[in-house]
N, CA and C of each residue as an Amber inpcrd file, in Angstrom:
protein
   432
   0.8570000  -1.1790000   0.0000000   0.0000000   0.0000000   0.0000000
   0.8930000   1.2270000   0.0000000   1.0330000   1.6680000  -1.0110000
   1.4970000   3.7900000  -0.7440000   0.9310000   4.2990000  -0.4020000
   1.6860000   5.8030000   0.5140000   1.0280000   6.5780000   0.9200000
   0.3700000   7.9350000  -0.0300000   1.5750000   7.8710000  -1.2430000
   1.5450000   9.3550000  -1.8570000   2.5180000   8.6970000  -3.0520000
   1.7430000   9.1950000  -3.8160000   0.6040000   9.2300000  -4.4140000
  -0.1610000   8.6550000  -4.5220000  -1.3080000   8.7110000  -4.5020000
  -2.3450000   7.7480000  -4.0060000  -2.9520000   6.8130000  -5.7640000
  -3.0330000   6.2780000  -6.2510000  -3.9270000   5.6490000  -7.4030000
  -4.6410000   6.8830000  -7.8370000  -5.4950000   7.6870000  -7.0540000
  -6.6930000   8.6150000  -7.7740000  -5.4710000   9.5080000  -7.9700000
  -4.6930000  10.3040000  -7.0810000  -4.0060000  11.2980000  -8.0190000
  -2.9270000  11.0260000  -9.0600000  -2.4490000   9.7530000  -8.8950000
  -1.3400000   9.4370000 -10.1210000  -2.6070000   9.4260000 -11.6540000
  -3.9680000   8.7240000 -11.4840000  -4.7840000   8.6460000 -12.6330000
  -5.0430000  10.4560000 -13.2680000  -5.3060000  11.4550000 -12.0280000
  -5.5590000  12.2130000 -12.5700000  -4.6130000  13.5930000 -12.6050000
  -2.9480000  12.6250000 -12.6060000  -2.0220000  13.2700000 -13.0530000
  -2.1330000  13.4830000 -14.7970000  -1.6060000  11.9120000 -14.6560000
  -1.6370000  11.5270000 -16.1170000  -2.9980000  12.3140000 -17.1130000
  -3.8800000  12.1650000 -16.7100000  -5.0010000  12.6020000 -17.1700000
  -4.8180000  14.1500000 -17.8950000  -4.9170000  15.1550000 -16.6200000
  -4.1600000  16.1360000 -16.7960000  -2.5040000  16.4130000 -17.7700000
  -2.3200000  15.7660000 -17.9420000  -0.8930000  15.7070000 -18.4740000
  -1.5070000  15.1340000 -20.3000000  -2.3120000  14.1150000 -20.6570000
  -2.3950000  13.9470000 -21.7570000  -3.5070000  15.1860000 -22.0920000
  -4.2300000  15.8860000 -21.1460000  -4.6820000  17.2100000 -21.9590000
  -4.3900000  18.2110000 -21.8460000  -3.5200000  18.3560000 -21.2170000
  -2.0710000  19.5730000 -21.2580000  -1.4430000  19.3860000 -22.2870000
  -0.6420000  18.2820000 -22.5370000   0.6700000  18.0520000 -23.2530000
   0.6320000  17.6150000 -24.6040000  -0.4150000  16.1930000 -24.4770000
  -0.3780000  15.9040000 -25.9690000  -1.3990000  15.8850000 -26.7730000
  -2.8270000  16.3090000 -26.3170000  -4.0150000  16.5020000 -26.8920000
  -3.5210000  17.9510000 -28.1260000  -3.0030000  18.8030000 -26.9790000
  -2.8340000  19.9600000 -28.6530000  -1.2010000  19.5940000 -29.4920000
  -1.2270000  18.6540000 -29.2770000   0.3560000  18.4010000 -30.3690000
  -0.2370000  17.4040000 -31.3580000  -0.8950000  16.9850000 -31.1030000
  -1.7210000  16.3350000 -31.9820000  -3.3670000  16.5600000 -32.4360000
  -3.3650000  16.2360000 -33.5770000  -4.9350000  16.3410000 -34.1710000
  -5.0240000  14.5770000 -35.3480000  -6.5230000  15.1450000 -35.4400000
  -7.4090000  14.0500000 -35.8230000  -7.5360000  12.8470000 -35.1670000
  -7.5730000  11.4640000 -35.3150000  -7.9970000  10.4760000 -35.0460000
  -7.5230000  10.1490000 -33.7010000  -5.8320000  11.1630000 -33.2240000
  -4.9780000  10.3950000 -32.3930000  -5.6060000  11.2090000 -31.1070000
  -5.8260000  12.5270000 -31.8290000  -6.1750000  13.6390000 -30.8960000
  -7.2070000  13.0970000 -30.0450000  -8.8490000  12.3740000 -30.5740000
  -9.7830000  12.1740000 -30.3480000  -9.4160000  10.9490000 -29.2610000
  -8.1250000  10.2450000 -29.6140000  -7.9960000   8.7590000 -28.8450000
  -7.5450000   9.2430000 -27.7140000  -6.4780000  10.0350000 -27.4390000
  -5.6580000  10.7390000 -26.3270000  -7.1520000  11.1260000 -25.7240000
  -8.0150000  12.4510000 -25.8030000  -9.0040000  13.0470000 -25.1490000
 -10.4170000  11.5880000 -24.5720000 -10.1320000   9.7760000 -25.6870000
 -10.9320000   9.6410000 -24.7800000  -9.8340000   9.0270000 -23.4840000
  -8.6050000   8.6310000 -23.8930000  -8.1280000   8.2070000 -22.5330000
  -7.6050000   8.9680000 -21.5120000  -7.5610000  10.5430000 -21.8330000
  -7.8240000  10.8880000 -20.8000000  -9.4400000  10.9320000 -19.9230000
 -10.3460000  10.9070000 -20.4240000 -11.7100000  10.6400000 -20.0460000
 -12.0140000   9.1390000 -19.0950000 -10.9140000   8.1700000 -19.6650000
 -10.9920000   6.9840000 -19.1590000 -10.1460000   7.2440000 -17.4650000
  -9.1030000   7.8080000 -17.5950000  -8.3070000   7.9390000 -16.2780000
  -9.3010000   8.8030000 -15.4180000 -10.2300000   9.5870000 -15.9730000
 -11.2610000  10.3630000 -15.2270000 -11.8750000   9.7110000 -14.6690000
 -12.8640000   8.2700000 -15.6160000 -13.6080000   7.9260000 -15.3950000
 -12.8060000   6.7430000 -13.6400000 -11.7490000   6.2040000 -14.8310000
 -11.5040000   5.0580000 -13.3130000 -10.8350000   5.5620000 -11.9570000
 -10.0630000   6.8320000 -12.2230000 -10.3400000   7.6610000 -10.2200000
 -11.5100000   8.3110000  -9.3890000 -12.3900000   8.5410000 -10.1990000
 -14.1600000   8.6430000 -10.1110000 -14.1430000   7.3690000  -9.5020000
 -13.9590000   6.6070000  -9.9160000 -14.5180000   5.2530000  -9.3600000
 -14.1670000   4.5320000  -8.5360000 -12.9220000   4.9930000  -8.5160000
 -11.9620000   4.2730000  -6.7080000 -12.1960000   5.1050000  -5.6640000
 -12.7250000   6.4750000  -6.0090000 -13.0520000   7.2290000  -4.8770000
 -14.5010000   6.9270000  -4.7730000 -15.4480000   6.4850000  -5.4780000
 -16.6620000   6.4590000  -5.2880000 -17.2760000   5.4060000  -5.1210000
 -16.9480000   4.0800000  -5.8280000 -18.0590000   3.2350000  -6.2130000
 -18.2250000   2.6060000  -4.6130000 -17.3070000   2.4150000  -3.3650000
 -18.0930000   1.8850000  -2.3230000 -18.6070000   2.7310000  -1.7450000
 -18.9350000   3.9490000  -1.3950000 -20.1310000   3.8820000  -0.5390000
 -21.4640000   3.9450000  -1.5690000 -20.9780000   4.2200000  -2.8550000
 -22.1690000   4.7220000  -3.6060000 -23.0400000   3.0990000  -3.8820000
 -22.4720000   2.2230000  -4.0250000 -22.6930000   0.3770000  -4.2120000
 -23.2030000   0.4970000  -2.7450000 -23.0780000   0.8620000  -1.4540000
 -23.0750000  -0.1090000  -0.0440000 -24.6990000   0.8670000  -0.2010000
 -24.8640000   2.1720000  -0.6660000 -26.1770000   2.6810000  -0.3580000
 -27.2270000   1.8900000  -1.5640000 -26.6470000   1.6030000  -2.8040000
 -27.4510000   0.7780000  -3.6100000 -27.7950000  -0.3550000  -2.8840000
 -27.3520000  -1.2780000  -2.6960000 -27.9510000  -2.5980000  -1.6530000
 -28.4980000  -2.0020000  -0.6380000 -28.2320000  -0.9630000   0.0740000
 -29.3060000  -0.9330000   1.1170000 -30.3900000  -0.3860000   0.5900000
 -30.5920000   0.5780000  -0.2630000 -31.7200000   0.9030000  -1.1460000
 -32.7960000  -0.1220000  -1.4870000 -31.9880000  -1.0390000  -2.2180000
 -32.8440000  -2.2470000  -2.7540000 -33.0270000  -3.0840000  -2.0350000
 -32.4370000  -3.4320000  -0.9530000 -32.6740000  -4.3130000   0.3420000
 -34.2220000  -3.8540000   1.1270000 -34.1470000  -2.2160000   1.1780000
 -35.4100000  -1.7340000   2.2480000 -36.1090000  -2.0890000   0.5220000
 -36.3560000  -1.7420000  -0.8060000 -37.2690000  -1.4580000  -1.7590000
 -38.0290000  -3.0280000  -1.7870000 -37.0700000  -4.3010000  -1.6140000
 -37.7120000  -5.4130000  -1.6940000 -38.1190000  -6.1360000  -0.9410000
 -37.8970000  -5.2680000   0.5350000 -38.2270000  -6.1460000   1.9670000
 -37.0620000  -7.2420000   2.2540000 -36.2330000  -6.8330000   2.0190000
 -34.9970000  -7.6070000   2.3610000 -34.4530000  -7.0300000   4.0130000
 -33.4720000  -8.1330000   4.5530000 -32.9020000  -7.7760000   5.4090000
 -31.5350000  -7.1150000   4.6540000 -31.1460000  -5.6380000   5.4460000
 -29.7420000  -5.3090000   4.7120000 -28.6870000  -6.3030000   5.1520000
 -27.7660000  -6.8150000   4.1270000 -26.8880000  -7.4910000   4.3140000
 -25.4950000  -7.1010000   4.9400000 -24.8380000  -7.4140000   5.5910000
 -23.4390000  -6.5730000   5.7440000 -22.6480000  -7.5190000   5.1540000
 -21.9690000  -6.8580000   3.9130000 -21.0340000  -7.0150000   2.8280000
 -20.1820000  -6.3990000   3.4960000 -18.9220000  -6.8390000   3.4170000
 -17.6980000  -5.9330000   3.6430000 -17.0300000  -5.8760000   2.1870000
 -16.5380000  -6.8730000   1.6620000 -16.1430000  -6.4680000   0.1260000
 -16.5770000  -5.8140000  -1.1280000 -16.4180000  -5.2600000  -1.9630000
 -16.3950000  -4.6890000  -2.4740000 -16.9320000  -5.4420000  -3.8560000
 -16.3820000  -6.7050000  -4.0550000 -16.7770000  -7.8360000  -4.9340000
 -18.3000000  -7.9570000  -4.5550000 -18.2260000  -8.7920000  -3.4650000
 -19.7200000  -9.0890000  -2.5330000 -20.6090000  -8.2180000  -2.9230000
 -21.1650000  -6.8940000  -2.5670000 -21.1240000  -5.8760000  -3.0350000
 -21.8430000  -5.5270000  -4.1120000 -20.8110000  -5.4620000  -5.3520000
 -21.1870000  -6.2220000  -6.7770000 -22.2720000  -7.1110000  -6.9420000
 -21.9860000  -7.8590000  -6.1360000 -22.8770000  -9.4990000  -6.5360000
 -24.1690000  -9.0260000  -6.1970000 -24.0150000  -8.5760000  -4.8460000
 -25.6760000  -8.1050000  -4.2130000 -26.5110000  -7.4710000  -4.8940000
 -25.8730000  -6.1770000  -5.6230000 -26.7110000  -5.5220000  -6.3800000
 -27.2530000  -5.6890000  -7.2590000 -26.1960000  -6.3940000  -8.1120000
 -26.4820000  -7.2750000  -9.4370000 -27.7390000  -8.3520000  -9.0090000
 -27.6050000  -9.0370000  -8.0430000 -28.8580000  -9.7840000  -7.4450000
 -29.8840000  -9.2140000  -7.5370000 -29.8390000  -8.1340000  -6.1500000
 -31.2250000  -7.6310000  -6.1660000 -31.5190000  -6.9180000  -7.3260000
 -30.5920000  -5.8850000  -8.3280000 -31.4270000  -5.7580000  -9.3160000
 -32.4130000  -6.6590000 -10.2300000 -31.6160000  -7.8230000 -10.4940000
 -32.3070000  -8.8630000 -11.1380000 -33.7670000  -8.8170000 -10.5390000
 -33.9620000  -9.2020000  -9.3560000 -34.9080000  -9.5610000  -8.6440000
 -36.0000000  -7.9200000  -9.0170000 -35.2040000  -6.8940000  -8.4540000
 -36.3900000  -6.0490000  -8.9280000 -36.7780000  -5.2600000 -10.3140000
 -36.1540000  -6.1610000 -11.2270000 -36.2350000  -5.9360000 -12.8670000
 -37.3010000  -6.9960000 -13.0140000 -36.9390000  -8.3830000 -12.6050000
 -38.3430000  -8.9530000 -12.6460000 -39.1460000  -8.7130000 -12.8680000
 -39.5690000  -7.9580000 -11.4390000 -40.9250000  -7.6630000 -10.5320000
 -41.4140000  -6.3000000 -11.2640000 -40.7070000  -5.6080000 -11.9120000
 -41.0170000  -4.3390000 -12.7910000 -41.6780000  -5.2600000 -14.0300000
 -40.7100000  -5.7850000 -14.7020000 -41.4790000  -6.9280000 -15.9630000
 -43.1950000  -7.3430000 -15.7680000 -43.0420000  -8.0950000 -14.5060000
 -44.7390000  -8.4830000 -14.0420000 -45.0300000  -7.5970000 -13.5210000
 -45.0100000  -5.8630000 -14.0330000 -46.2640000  -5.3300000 -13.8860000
 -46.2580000  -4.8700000 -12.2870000 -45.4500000  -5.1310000 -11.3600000
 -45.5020000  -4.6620000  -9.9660000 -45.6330000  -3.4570000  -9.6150000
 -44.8480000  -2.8100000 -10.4530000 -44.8940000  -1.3170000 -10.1850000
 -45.4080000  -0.5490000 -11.5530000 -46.1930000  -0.8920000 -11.6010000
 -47.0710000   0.1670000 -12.9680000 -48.1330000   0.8170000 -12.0890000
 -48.3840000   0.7710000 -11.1290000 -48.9540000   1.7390000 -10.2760000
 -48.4910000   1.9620000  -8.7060000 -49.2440000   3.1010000  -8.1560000
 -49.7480000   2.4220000  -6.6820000 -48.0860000   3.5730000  -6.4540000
 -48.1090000   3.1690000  -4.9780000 -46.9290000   3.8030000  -3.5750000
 -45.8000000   2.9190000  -4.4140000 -45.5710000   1.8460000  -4.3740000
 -44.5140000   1.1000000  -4.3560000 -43.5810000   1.8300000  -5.9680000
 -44.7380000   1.9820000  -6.6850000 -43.7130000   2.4590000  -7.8100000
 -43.5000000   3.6240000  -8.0270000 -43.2100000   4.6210000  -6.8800000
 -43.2980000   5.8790000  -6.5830000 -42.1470000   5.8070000  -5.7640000
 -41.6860000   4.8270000  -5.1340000 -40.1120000   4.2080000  -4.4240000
 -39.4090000   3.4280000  -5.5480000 -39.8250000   2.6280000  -6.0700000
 -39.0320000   2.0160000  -7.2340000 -38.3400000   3.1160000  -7.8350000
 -39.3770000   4.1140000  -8.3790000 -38.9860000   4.9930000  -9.5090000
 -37.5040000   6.3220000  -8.8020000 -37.7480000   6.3260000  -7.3660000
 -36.9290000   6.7760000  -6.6280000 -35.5410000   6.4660000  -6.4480000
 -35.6490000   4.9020000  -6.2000000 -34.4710000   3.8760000  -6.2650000
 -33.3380000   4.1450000  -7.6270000 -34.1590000   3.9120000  -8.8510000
 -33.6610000   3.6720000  -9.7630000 -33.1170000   5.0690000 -10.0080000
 -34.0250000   5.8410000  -9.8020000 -33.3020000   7.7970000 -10.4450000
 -32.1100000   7.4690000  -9.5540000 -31.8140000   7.1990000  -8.0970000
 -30.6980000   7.6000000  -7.2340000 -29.7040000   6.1390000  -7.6380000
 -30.1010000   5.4300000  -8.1330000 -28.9190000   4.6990000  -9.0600000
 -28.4480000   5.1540000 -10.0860000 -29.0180000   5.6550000 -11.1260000
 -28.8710000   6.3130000 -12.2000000 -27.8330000   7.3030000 -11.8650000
 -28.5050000   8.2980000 -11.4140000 -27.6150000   8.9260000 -10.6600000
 -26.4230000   8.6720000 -10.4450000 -26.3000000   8.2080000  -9.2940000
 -24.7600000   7.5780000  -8.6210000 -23.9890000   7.1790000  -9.7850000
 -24.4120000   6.2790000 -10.9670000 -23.5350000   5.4880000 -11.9420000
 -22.8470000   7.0380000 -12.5990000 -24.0910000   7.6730000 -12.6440000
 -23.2500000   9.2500000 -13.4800000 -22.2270000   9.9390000 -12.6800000
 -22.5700000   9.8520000 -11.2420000 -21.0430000  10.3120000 -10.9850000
 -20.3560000  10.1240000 -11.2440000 -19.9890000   8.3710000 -11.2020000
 -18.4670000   7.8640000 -11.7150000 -17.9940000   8.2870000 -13.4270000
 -19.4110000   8.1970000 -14.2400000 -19.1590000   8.0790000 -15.3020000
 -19.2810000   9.1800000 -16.7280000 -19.9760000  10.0310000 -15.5240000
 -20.3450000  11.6520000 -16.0950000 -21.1090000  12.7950000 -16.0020000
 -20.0040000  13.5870000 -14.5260000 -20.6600000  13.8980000 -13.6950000
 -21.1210000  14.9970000 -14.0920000 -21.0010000  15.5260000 -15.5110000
 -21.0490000  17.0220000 -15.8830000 -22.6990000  16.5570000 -16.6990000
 -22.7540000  15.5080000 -17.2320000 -24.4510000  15.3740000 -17.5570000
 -25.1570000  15.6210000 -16.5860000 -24.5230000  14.7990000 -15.4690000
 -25.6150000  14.8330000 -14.3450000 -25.9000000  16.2910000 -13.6090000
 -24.8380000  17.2020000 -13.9620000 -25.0920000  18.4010000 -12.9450000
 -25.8420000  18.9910000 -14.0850000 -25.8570000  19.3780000 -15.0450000
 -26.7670000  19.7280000 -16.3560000 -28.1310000  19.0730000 -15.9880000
 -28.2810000  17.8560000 -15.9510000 -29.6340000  17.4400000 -15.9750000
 -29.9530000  18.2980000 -14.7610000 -29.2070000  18.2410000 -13.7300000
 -30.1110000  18.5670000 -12.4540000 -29.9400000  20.0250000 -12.6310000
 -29.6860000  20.6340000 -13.1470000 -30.0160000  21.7940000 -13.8480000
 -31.4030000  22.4220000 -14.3050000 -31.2950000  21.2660000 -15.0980000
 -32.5920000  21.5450000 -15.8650000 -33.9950000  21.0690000 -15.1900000
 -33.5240000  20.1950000 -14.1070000 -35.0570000  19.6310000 -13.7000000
 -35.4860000  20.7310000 -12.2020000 -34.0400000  21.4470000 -12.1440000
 -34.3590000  22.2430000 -10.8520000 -35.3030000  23.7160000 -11.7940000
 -34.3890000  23.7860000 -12.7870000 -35.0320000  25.5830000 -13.5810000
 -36.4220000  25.1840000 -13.6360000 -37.0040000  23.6210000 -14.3660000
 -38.2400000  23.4520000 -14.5590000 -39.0840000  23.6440000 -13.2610000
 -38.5500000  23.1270000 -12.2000000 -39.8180000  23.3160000 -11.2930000
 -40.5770000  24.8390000 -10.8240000 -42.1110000  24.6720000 -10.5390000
 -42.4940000  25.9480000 -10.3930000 -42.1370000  26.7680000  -9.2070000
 -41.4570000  27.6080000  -8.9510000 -41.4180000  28.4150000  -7.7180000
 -42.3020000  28.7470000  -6.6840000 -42.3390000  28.8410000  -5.1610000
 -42.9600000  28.9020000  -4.4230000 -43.5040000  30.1100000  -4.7610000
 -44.5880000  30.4320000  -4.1220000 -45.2680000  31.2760000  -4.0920000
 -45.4550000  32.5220000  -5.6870000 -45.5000000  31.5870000  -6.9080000
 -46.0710000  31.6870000  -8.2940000 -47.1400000  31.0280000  -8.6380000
């Protein structure tokens, strides 16, 4: 284990460094490849800083959404598996029609936005602040 530099800042050294250094020394096809791997080093220190607590609140999400007991996972793999589980399980239950009405699909639909969500942090967090942009300008103001 190192102390310094840590994985997230060596990724978003480099990162920084291929769109400093060699994104404008180059153009066309190579240019476009450099800008997406720097996007990729974005994407995978996003994701070592994020994906466990943002995964440990998905299972507990879907744990209370399906009447599950929350599990205590400590790994990170585990984790994985759970969610991937319970999604299955509540993709199902969306399929047969469970939540096409009623309270319950008024939490489903909750669940899934704050998954959605979360995946955009890791993977693109500038849509997501745009969207929530736009869904905040849309709403009507108090007292209009």
């Amino acid at each position: 284990m190192q102390d310094r530099p840590t994985s997230v800042e060596l990724l978003e050294a480099a990162a920084d460094f291929v769109d400093r250094e060699l994104v404008p020394a180059i153009e066309g096809a190579r240019q476009f490849q450099a800008r997406v791997a720097a996007n990729v080093m974005r994407v995978v220190a996003r994701e070592i800083k994020l994906e466990d607590p943002l995964v440990r609140s998905e299972v507990k999400a879907l744990a209370r959404l399906l009447g599950h007991d929350a599990p205590h996972l400590h790994s990170l793999d585990d984790l994985r598996a759970a969610a991937a589980s319970m999604g299955e399980e509540l993709t199902a239950k969306i399929r047969a029609g469970e939540a096409d009405d009623g309270g319950w699909r008024v939490e489903v639909l909750a669940v899934v936005r704050q998954s959605v969500e979360d995946k955009l942090r890791i993977a693109n967090p500038r849509y997501l602040e745009s969207d929530i942009a736009i869904r905040t300008a849309a709403k009507p103001q108090k007292g209009n």
